[in-house]
VOBA-1610 file (N, C-alpha, C; in pm, whole numbers, padded with zeros to 5 digits, always signed):
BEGIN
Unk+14017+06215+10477Unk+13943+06321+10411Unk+13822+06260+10340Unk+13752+06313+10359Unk+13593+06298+10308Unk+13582+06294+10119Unk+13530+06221+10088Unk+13477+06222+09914Unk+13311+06175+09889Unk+13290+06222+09798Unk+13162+06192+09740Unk+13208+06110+09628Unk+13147+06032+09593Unk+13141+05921+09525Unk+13040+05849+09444Unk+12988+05804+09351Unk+12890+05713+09321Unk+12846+05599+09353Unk+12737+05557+09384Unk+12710+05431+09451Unk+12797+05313+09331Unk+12878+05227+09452Unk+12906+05161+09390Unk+12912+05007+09465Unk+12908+04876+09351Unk+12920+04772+09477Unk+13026+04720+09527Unk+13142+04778+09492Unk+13282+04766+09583Unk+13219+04821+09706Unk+13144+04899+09808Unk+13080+04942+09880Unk+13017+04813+09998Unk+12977+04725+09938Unk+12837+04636+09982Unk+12853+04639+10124Unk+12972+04579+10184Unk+12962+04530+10276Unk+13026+04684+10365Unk+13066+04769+10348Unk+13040+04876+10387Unk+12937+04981+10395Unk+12896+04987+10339Unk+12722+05019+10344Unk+12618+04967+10428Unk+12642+04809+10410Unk+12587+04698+10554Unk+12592+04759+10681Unk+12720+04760+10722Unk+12769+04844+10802Unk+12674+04976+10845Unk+12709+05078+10741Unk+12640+05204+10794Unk+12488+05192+10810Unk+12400+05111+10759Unk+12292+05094+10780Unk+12227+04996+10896Unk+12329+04929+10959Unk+12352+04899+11109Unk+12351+04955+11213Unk+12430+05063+11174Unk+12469+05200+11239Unk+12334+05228+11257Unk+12268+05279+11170Unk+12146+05383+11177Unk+12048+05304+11244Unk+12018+05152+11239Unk+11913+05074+11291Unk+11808+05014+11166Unk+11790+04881+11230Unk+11707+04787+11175Unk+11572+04885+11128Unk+11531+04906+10972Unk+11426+04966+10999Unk+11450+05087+10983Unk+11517+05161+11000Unk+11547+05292+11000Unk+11574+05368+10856Unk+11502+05473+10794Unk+11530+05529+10714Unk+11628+05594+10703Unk+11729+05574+10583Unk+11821+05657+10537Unk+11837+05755+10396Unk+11805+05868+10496Unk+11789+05956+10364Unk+11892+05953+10286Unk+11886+06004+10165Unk+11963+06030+10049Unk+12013+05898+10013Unk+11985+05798+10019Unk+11986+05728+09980Unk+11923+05659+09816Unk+11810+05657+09862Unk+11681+05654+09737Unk+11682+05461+09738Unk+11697+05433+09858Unk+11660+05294+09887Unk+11486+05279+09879Unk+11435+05185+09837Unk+11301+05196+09804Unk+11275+05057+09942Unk+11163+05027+09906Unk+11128+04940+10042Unk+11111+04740+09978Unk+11134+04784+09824Unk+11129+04669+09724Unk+11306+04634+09718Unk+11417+04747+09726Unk+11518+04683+09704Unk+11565+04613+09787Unk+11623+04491+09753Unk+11706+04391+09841Unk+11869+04416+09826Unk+11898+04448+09971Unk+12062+04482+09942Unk+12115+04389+10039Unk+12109+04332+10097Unk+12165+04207+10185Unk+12264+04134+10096Unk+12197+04092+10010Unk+12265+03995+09902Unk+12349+04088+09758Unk+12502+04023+09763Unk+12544+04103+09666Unk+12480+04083+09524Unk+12427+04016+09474Unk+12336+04024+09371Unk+12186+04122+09399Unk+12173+04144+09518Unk+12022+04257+09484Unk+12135+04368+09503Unk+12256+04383+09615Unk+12294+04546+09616Unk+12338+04580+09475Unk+12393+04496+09396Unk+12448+04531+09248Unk+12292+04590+09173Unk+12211+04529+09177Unk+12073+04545+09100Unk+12064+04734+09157Unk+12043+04737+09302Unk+12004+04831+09342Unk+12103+04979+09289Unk+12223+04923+09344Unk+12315+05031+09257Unk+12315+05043+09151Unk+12287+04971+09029Unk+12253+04971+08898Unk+12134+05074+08884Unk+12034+05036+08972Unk+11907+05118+08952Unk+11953+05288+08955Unk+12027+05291+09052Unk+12053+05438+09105Unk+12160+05493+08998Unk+12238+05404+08926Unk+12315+05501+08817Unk+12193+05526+08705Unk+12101+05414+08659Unk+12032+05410+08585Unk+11933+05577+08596Unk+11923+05615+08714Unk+11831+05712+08762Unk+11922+05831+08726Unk+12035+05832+08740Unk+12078+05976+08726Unk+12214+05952+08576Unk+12159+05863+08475Unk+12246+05858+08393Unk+12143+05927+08245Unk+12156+06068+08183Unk+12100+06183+08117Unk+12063+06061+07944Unk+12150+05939+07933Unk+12067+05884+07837Unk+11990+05787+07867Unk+11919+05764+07936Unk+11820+05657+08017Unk+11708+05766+08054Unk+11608+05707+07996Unk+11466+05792+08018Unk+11393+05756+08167Unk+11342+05867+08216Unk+11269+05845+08348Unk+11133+05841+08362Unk+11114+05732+08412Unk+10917+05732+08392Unk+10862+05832+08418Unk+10727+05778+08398Unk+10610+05909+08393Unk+10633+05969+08565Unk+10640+06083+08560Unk+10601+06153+08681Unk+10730+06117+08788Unk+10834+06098+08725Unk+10951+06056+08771Unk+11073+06182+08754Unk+11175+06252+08822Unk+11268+06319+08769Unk+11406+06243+08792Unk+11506+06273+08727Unk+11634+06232+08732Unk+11640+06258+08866Unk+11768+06191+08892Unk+11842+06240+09071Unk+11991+06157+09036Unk+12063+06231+09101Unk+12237+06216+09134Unk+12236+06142+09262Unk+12276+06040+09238Unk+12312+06022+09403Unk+12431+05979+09421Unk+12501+06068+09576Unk+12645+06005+09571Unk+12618+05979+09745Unk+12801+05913+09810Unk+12784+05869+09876Unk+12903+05908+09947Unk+12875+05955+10088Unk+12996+06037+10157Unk+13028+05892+10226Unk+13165+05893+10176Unk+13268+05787+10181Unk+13424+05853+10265Unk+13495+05796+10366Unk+13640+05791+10371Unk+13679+05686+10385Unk+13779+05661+10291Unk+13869+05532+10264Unk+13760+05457+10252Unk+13739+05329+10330Unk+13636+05225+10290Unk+13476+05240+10352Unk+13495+05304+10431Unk+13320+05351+10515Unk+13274+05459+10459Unk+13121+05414+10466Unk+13031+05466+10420Unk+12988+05526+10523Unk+12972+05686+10531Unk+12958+05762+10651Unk+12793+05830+10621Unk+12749+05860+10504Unk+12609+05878+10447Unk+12596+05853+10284Unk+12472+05933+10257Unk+12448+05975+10110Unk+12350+06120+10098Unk+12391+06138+10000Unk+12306+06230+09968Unk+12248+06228+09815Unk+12154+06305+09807Unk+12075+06275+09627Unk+12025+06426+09620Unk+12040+06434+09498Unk+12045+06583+09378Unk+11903+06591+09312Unk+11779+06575+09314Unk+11641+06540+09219Unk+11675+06644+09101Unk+11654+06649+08972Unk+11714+06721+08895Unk+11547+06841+08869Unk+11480+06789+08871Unk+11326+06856+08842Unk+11257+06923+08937Unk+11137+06912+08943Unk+11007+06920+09000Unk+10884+06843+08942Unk+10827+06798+09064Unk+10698+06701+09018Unk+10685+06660+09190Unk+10581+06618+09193Unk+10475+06615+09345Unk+10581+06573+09425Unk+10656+06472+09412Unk+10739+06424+09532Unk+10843+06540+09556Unk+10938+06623+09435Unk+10989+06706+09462Unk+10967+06825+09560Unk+10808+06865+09570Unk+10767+06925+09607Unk+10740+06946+09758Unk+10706+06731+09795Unk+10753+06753+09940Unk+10875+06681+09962Unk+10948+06686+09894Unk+11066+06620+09990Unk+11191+06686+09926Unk+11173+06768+09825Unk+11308+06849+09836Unk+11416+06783+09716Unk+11446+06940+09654Unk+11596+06883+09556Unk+11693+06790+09613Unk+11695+06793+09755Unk+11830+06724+09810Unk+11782+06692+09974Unk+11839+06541+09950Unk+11805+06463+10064Unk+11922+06438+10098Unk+11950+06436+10284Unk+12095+06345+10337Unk+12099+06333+10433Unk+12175+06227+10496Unk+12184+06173+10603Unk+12351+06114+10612Unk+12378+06154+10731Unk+12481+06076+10831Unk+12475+05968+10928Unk+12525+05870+10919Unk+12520+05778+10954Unk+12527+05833+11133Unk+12475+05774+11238Unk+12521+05789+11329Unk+12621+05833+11420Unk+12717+05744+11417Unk+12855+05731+11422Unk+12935+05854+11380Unk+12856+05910+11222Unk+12949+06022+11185Unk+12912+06109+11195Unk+12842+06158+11279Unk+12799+06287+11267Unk+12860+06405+11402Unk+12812+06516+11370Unk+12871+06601+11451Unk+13018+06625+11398Unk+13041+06607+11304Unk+13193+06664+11190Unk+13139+06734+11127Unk+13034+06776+11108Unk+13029+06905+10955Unk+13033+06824+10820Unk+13006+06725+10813Unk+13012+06628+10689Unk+12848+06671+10622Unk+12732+06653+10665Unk+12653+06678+10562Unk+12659+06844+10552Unk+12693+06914+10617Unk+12792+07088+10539Unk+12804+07088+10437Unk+12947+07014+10472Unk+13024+06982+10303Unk+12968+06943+10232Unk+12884+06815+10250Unk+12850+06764+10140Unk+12703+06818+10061Unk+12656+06880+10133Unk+12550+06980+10064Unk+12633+07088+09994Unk+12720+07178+10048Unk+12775+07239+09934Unk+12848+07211+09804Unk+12858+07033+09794Unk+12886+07031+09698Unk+12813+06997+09601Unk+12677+06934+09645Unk+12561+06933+09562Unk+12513+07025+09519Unk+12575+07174+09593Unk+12476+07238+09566Unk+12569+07320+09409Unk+12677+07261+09421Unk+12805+07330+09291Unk+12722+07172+09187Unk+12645+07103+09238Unk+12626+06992+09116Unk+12490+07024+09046Unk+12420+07145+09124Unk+12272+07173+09068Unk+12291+07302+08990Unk+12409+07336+09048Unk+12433+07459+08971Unk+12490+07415+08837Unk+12609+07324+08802Unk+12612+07280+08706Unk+12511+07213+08642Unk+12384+07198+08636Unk+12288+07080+08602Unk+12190+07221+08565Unk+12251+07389+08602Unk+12112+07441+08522Unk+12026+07484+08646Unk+12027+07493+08753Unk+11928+07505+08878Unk+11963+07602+08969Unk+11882+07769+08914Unk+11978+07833+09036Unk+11861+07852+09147Unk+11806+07778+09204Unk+11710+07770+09349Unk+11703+07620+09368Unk+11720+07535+09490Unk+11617+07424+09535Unk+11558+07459+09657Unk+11506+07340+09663Unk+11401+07336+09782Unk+11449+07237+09896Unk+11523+07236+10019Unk+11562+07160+10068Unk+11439+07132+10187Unk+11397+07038+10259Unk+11316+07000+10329Unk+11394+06871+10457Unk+11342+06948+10584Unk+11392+06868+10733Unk+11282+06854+10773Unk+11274+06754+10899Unk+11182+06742+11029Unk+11190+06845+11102Unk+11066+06908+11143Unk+11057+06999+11232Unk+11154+06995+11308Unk+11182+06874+11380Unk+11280+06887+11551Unk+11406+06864+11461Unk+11474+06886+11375Unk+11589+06844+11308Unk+11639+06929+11337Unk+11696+06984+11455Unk+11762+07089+11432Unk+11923+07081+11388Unk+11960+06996+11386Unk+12101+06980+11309Unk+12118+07015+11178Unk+12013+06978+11133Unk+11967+06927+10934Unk+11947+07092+10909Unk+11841+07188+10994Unk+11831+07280+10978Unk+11914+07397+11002Unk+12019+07379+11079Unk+12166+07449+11088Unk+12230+07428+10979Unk+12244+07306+10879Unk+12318+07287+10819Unk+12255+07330+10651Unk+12118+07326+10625Unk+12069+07441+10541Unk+12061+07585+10534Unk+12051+07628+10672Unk+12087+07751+10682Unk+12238+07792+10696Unk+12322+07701+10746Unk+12472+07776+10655Unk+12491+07805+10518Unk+12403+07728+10441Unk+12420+07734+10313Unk+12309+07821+10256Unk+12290+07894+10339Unk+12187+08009+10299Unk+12005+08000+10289Unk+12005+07875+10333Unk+11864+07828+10304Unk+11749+07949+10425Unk+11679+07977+10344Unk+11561+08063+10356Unk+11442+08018+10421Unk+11379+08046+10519Unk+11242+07912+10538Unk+11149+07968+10464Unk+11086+07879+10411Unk+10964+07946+10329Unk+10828+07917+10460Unk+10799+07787+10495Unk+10715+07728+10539Unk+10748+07620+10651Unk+10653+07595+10711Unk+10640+07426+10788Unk+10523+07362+10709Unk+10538+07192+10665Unk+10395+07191+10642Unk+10373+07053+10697Unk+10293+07004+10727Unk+10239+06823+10747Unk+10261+06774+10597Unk+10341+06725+10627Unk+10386+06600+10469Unk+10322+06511+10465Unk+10183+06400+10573Unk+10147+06334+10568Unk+10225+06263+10652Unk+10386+06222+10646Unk+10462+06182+10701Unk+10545+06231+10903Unk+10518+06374+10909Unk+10461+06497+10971Unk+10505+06603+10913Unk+10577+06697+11042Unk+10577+06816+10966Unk+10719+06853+10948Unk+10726+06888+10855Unk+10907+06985+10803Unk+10853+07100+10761Unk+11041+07162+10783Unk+11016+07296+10757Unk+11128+07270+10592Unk+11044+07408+10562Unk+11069+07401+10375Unk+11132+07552+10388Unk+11249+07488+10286Unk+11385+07605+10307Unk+11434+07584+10163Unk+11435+07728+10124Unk+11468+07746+09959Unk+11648+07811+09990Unk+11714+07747+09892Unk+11829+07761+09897Unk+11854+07834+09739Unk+11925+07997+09699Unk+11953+08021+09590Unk+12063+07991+09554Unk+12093+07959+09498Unk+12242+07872+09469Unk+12312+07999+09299Unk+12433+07997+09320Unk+12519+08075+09223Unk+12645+07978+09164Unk+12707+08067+09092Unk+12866+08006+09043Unk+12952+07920+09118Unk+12989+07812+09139Unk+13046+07757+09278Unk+13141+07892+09284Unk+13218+07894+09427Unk+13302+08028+09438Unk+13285+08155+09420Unk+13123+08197+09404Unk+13112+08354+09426Unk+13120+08408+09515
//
């Protein structure tokens, strides 16, 4: 059975793993891996996971033009199957890339795992005060975009991110269980 979890470095060498999976090079969303962190070595993945509680821990201040974010990590038993991240605000990056980022590892996908695990972010934004986000896919995503629209997501738009183009899907979010 599937859990969400906090990044943690009991993880390391499972995480290695899933980012194998995905390919050398390859972005993994929901993550909030930057292109400066070093996770090879268990002294940078500890740094890096440090960074990421540091980011979504409410007494630790967030730089200028920065918002909080949650990030957890869809885990069974010892594999790391994705992650996903919660942005708690709005500010320019929010704007193109969305309250909530995620990804499945290769390997795991086609289970309904980022489903679940968006609906439970979406019971974590609701607790946090947030009844709308903004979720954002790749145009050709059509998996990513099945799996926002189960959860009710709305399209507002497509736009060129610079990066290319996604489509922008507002999700209203309520009481978990209404």
């Amino acid at each position: 059975m599937p859990e969400l979890v906090a990044p943690t470095a009991r993880l390391h060498a499972a995480w290695l793993e899933a980012r194998d999976d995905w390919g050398p090079g390859v972005h993994e969303d929901g993550f909030g891996l930057l292109p400066s962190d070093e996770v090879d070595s268990p002294d940078g993945f500890a740094a890096w996971v440090a960074r990421l509680a540091d980011e979504s821990d409410p007494a630790k201040a967030v730089g200028a033009g920065q918002v909080r974010c949650t990030y957890r990590w869809i885990v069974e038993g010892d594999l790391v199957l994705g992650g996903i991240a919660l942005r708690h605000g709005f500010n320019d990056f929010v704007l193109r890339a969305g309250h909530i980022g995620y990804g499945v590892r290769p390997s795991a996908r086609r289970r309904g795992l980022a489903t679940w695990a968006l609906g439970r972010m979406l019971d974590e934004a609701w607790a946090l005060g947030l009844d709308r986000v903004l979720i954002v896919c790749e145009v050709d995503n059509v998996a990513s975009a099945k799996t926002i629209e189960r959860h009710g997501g709305t399209l507002e738009d497509t736009r060129d991110t610079g990066n290319g183009d996604v489509r922008r899907y507002w999700i209203k979010i309520g009481e978990p269980g209404a």
